[in-house]
N, CA, C and O atoms as CSV, one atom per row, in Angstrom:
chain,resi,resn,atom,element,x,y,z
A,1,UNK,N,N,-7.777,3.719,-4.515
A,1,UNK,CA,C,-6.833,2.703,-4.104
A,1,UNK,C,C,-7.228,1.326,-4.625
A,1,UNK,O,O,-6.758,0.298,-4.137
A,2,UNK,N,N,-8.076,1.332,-5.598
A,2,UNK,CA,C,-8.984,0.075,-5.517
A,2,UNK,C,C,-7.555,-0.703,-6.615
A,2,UNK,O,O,-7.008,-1.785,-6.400
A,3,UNK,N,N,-7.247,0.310,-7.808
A,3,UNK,CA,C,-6.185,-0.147,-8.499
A,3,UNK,C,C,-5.014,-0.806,-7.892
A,3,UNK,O,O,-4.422,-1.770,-8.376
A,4,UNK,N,N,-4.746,-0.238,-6.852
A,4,UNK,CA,C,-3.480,-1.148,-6.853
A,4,UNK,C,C,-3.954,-2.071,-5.738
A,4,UNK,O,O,-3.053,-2.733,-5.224
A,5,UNK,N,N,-5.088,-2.238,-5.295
A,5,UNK,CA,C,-5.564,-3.896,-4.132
A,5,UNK,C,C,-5.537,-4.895,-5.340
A,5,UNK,O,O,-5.514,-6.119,-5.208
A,6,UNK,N,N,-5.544,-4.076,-6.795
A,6,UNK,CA,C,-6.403,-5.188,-7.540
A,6,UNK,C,C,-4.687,-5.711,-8.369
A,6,UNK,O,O,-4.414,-6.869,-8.686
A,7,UNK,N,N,-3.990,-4.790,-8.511
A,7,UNK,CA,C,-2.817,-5.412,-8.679
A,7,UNK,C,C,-2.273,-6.264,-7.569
A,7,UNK,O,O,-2.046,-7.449,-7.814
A,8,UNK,N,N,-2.031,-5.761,-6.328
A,8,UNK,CA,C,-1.555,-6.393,-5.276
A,8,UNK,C,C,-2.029,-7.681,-5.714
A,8,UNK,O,O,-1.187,-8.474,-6.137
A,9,UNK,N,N,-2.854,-7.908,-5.691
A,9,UNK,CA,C,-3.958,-9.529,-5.859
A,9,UNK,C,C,-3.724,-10.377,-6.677
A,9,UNK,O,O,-3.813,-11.599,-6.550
A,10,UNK,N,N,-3.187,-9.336,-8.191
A,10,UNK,CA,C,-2.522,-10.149,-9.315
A,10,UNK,C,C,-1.423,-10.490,-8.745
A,10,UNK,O,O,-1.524,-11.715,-8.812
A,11,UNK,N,N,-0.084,-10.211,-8.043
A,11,UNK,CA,C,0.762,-10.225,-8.168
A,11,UNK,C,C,0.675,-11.390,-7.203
A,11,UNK,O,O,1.521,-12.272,-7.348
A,12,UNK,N,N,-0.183,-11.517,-6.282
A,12,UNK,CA,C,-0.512,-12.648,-4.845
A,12,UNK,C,C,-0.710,-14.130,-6.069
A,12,UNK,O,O,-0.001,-15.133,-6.148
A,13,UNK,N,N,-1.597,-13.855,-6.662
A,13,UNK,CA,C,-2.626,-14.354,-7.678
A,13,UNK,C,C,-0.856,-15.463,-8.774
A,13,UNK,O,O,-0.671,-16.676,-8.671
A,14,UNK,N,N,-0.287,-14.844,-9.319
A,14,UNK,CA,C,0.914,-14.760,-10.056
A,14,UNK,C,C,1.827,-15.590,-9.036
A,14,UNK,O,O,2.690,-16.301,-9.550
A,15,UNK,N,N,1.710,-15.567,-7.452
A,15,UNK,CA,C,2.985,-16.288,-6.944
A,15,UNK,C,C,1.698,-17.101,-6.524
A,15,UNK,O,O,1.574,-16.957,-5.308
A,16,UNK,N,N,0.818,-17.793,-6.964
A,16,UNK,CA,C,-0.038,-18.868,-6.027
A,16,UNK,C,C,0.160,-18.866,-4.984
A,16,UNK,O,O,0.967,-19.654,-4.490
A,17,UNK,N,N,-0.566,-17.901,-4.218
A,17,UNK,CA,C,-0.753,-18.146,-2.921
A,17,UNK,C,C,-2.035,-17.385,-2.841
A,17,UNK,O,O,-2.557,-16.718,-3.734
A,18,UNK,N,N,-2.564,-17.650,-1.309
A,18,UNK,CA,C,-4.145,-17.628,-1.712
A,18,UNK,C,C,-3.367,-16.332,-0.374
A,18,UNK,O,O,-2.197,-16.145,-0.041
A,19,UNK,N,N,-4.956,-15.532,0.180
A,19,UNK,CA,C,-4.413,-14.231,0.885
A,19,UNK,C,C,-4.530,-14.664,2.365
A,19,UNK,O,O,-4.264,-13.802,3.202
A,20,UNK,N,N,-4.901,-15.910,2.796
A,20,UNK,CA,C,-3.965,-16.473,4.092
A,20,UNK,C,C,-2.533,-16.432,4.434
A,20,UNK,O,O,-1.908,-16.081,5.435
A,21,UNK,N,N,-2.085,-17.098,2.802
A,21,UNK,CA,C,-0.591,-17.414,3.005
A,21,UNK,C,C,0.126,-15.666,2.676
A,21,UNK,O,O,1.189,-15.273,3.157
A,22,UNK,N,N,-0.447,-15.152,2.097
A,22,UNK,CA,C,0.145,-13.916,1.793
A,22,UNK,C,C,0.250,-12.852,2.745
A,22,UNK,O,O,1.069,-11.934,2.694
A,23,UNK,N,N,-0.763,-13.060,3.747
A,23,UNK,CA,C,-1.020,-12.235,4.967
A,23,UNK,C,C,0.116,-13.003,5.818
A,23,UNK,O,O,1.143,-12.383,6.096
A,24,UNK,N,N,-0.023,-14.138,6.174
A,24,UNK,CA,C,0.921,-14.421,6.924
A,24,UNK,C,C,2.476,-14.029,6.571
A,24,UNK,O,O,3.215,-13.824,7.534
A,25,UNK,N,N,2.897,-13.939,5.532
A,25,UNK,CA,C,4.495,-13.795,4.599
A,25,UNK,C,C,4.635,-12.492,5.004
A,25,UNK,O,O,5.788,-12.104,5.196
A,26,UNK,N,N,3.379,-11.432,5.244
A,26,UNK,CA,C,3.474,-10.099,5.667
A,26,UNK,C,C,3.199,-9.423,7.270
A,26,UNK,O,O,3.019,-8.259,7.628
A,27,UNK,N,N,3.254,-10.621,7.977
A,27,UNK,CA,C,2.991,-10.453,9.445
A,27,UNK,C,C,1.501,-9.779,9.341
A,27,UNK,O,O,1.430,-8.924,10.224
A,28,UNK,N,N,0.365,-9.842,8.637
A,28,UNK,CA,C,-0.920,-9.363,9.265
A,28,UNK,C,C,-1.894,-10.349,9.208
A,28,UNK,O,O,-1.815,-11.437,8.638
A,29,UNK,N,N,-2.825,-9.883,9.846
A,29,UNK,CA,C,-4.000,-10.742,10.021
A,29,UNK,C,C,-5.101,-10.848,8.110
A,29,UNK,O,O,-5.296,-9.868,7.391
A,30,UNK,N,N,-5.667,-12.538,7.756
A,30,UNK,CA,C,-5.958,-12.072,6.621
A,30,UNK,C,C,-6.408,-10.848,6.065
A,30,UNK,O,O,-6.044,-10.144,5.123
A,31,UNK,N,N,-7.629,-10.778,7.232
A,31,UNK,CA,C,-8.846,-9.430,7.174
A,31,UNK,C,C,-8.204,-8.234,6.699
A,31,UNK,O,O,-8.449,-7.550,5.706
A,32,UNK,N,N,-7.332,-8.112,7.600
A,32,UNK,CA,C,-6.310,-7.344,7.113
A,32,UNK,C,C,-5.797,-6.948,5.294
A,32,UNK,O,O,-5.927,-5.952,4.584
A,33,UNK,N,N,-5.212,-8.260,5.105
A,33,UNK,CA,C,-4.938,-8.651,4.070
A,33,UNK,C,C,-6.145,-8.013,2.725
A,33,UNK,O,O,-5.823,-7.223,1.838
A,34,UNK,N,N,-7.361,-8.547,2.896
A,34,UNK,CA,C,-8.064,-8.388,2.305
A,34,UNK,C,C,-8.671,-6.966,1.924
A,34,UNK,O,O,-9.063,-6.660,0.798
A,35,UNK,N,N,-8.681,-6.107,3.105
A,35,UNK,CA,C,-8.978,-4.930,3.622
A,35,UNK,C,C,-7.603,-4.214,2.380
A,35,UNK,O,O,-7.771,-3.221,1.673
A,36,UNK,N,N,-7.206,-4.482,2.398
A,36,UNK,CA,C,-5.761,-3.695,1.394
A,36,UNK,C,C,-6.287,-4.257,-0.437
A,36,UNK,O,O,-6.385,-3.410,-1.326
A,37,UNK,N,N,-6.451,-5.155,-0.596
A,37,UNK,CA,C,-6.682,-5.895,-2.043
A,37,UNK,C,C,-8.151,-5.222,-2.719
A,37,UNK,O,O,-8.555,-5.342,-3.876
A,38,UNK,N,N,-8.753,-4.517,-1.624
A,38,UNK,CA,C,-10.175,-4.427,-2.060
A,38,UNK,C,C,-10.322,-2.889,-2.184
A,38,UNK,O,O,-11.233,-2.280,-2.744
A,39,UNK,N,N,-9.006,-2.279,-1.410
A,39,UNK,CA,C,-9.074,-0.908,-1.502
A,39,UNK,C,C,-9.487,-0.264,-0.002
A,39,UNK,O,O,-9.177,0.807,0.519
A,40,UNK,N,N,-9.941,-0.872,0.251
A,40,UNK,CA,C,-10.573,-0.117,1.764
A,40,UNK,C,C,-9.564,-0.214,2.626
A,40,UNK,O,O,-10.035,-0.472,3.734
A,41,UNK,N,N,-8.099,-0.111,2.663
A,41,UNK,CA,C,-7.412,0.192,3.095
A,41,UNK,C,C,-6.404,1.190,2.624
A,41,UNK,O,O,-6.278,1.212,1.400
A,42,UNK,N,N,-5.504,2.188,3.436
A,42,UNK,CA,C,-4.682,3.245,2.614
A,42,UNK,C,C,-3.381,2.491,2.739
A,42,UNK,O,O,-3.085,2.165,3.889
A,43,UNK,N,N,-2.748,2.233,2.005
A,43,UNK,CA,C,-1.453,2.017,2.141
A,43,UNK,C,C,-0.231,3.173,2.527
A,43,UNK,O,O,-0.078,4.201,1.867
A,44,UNK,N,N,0.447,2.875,3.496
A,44,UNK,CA,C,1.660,3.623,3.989
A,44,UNK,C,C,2.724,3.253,3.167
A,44,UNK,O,O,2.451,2.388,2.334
A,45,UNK,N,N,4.167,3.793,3.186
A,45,UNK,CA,C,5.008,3.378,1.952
A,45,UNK,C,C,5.921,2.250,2.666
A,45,UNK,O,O,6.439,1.408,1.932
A,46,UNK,N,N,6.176,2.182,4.255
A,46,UNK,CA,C,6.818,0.697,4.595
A,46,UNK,C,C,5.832,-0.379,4.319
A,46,UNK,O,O,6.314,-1.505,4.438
A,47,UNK,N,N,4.262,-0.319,3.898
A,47,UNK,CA,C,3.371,-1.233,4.171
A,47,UNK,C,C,3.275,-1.870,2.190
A,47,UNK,O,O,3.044,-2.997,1.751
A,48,UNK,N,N,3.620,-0.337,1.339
A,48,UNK,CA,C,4.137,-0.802,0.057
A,48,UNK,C,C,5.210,-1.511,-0.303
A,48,UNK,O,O,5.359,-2.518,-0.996
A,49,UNK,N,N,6.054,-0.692,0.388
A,49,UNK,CA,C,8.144,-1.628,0.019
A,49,UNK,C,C,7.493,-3.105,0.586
A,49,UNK,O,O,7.383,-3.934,-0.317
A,50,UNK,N,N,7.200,-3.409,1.465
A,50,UNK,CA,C,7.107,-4.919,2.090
A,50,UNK,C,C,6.085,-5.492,1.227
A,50,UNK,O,O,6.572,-6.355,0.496
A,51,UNK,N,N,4.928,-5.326,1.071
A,51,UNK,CA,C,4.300,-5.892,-0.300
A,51,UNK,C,C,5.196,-6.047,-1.784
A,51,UNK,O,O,5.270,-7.005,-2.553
A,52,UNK,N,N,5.678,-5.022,-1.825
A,52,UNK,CA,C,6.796,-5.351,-3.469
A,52,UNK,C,C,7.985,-6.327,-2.844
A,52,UNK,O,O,8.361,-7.257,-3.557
A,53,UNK,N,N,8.477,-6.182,-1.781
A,53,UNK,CA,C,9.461,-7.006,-1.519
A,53,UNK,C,C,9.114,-8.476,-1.392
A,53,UNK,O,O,9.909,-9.291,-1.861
A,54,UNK,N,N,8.135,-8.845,-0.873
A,54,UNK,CA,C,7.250,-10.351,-0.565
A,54,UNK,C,C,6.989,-10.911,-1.895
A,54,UNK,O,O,7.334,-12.020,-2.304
A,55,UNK,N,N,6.117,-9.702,-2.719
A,55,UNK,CA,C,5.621,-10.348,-4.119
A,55,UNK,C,C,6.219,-10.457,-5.354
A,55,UNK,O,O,5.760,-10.701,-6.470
A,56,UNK,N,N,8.426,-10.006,-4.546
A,56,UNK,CA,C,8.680,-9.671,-5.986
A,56,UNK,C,C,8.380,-8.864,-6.966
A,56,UNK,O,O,8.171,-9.491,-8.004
A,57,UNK,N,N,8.269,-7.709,-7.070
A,57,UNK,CA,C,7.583,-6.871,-8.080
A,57,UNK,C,C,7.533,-5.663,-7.573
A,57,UNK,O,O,7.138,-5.390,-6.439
A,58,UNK,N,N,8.042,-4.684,-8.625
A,58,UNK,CA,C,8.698,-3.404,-8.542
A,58,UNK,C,C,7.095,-2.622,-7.407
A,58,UNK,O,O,6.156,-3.267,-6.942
A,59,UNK,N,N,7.269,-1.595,-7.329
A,59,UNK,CA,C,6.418,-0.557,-6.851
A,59,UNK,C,C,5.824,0.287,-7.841
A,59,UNK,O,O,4.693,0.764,-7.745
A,60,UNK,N,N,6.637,0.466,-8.823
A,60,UNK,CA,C,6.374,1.271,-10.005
A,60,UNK,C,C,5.075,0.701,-10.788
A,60,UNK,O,O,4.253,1.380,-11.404
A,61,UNK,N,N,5.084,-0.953,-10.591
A,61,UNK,CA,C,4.118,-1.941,-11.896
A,61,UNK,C,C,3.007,-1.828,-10.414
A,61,UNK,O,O,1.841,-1.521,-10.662
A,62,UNK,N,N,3.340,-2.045,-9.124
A,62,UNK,CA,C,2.100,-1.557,-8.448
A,62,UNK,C,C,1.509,-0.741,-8.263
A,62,UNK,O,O,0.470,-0.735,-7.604
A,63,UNK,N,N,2.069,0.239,-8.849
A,63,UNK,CA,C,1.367,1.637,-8.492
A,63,UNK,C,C,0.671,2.317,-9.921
A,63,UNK,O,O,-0.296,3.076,-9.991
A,64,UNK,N,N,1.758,1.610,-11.334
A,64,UNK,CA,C,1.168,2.156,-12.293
A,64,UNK,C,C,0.759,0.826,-13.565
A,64,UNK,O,O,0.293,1.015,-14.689
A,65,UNK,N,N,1.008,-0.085,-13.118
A,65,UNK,CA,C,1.031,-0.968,-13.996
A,65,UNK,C,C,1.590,-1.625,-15.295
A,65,UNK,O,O,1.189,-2.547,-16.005
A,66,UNK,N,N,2.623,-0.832,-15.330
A,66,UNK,CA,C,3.505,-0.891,-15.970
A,66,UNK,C,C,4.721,-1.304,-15.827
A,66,UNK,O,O,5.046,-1.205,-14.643
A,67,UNK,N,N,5.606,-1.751,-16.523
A,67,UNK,CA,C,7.416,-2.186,-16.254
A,67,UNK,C,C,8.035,-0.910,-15.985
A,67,UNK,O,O,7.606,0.195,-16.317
A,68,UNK,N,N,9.353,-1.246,-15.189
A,68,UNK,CA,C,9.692,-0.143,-15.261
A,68,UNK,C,C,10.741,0.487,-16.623
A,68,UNK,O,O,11.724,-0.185,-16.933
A,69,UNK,N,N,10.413,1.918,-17.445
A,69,UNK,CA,C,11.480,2.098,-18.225
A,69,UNK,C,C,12.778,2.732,-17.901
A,69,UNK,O,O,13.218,2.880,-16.761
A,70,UNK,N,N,13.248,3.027,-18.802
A,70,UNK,CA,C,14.513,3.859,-18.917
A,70,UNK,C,C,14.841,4.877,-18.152
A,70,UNK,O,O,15.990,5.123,-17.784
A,71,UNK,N,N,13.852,5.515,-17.877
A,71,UNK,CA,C,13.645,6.569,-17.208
A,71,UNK,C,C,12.895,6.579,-15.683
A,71,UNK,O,O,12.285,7.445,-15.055
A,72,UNK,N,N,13.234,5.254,-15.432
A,72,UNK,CA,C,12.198,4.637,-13.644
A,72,UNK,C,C,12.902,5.470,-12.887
A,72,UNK,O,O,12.175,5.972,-12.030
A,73,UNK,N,N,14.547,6.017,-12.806
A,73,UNK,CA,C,14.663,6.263,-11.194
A,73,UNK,C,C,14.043,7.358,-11.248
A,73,UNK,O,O,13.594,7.600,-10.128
A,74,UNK,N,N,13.651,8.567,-12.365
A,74,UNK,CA,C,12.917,9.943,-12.174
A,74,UNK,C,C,11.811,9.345,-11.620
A,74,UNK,O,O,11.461,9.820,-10.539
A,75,UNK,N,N,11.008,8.215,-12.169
A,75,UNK,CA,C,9.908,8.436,-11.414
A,75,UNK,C,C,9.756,7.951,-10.226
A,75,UNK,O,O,8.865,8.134,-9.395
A,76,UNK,N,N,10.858,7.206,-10.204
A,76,UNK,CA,C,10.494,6.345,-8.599
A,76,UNK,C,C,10.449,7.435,-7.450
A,76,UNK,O,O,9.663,7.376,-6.505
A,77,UNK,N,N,11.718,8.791,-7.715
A,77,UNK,CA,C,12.378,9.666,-7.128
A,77,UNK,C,C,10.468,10.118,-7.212
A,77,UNK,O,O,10.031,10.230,-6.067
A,78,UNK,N,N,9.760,10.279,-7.922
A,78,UNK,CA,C,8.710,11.280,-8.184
A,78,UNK,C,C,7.507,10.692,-7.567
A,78,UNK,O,O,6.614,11.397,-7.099
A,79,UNK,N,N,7.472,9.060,-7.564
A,79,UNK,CA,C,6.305,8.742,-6.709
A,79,UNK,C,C,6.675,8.604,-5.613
A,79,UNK,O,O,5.933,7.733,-5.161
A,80,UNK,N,N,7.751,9.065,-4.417
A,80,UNK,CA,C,8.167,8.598,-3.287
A,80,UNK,C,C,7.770,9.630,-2.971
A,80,UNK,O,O,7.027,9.674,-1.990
A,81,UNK,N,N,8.272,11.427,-4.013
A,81,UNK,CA,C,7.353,12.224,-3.169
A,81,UNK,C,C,6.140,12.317,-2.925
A,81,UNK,O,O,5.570,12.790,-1.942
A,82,UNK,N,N,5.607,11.693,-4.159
A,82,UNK,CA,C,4.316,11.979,-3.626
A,82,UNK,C,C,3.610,10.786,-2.893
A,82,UNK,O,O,2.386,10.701,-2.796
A,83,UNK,N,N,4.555,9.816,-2.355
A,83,UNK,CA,C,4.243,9.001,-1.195
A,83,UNK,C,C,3.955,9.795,0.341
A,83,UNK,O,O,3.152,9.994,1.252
A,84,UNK,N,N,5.302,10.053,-0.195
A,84,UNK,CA,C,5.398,11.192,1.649
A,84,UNK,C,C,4.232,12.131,1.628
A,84,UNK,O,O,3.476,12.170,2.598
A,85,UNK,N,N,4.029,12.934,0.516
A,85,UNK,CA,C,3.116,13.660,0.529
A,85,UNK,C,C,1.747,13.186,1.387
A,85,UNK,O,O,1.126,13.589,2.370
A,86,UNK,N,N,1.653,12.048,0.381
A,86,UNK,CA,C,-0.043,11.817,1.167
A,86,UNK,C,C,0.137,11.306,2.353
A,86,UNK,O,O,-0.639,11.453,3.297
A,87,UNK,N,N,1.444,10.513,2.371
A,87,UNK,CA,C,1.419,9.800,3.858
A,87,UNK,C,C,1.864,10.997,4.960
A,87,UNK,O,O,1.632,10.732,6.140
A,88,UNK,N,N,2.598,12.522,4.599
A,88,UNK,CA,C,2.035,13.344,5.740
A,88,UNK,C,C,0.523,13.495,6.035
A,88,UNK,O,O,0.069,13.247,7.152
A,89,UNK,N,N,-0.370,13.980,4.826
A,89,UNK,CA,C,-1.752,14.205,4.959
A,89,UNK,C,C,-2.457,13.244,5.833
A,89,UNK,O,O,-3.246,13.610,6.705
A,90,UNK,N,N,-2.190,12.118,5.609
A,90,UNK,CA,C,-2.907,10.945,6.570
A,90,UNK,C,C,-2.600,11.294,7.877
A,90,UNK,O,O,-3.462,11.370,8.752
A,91,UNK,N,N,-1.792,11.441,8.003
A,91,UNK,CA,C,-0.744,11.870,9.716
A,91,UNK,C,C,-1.531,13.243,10.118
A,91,UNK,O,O,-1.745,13.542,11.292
A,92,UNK,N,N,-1.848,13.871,9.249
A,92,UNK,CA,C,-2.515,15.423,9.924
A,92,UNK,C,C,-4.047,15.259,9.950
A,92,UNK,O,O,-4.855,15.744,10.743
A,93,UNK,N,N,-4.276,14.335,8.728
A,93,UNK,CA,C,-6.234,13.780,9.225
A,93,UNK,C,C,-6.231,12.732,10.368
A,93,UNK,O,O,-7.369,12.561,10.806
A,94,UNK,N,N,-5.475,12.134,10.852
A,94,UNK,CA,C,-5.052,10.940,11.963
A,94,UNK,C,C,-5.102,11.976,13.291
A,94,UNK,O,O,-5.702,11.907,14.364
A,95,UNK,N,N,-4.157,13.001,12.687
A,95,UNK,CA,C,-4.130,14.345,14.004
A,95,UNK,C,C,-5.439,15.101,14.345
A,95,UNK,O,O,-5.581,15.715,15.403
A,96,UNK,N,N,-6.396,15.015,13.371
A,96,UNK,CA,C,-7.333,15.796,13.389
A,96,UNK,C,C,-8.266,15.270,13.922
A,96,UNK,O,O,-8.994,15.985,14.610
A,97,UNK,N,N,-8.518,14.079,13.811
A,97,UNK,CA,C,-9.291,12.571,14.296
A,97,UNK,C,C,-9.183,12.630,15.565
A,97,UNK,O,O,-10.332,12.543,15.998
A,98,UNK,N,N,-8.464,12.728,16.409
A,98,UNK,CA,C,-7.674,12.597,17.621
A,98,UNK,C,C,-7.929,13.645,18.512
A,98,UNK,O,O,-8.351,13.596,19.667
A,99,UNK,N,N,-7.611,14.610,17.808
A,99,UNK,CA,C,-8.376,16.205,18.237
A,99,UNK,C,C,-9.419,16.417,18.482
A,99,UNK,O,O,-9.631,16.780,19.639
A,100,UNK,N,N,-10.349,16.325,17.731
A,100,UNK,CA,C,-11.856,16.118,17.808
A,100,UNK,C,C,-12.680,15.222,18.789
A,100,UNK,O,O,-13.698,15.490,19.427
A,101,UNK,N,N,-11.671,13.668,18.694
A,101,UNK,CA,C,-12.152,13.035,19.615
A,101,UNK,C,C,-11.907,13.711,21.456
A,101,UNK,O,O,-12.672,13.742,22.420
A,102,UNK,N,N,-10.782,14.069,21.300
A,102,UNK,CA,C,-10.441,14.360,22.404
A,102,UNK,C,C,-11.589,15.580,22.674
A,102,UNK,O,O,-12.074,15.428,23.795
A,103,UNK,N,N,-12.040,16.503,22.109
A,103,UNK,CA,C,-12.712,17.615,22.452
A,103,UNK,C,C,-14.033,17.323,22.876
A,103,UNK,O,O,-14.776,17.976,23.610
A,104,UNK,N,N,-14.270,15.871,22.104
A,104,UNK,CA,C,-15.519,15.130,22.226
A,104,UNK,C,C,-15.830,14.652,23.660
A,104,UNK,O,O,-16.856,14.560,24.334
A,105,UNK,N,N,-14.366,14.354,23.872
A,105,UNK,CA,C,-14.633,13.709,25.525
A,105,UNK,C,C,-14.466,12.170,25.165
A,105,UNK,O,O,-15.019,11.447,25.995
A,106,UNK,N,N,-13.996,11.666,24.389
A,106,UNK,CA,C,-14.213,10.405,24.120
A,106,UNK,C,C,-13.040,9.679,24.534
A,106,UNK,O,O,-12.987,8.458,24.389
């Protein structure tokens, strides 16, 4: 994930604003903010659309770095699945997390 904190950052970087003002434009706390730019955060796909929507700039150039071509809606259609994809997986390691704790007694 480190690739696209480091785009995110360009694109923050590109509208001058430092990641106070950018956290705030996105309702989170900086730490927050930062926690996403550096990678050590997973991004969800409402937590992507609202980053491309704030910074101006497709999802496609955040995710692959590139413009989009001729052929963007196949892929957009193609990275959304495999948005959902991982963002079920997170939801079933989130479930599993939860499980465990609970068995833990915690």
């Amino acid at each position: 994930m480190k690739f696209l904190g480091d785009r995110i950052k360009q694109s923050r970087v590109a509208l001058g604003l430092n990641q106070a003002e950018a956290a705030k434009m996105l309702n989170i706390s900086t730490p927050a903010f930062c926690k996403i730019e550096t990678g050590q955060t997973d991004l969800n796909i409402s937590r992507l659309l609202q980053i491309s929507k704030v910074f101006e700039v497709s999802i496609i150039k955040l995710l692959t770095g590139e413009e989009e071509s001729s052929n963007s809606s196949e892929d957009l259609v193609d990275l959304k699945e495999q948005l959902l994809e991982k963002d079920e997986e997170i939801n079933k390691l989130r479930k599993k997390v939860i499980d465990l704790y609970d068995k833990l007694g915690m």
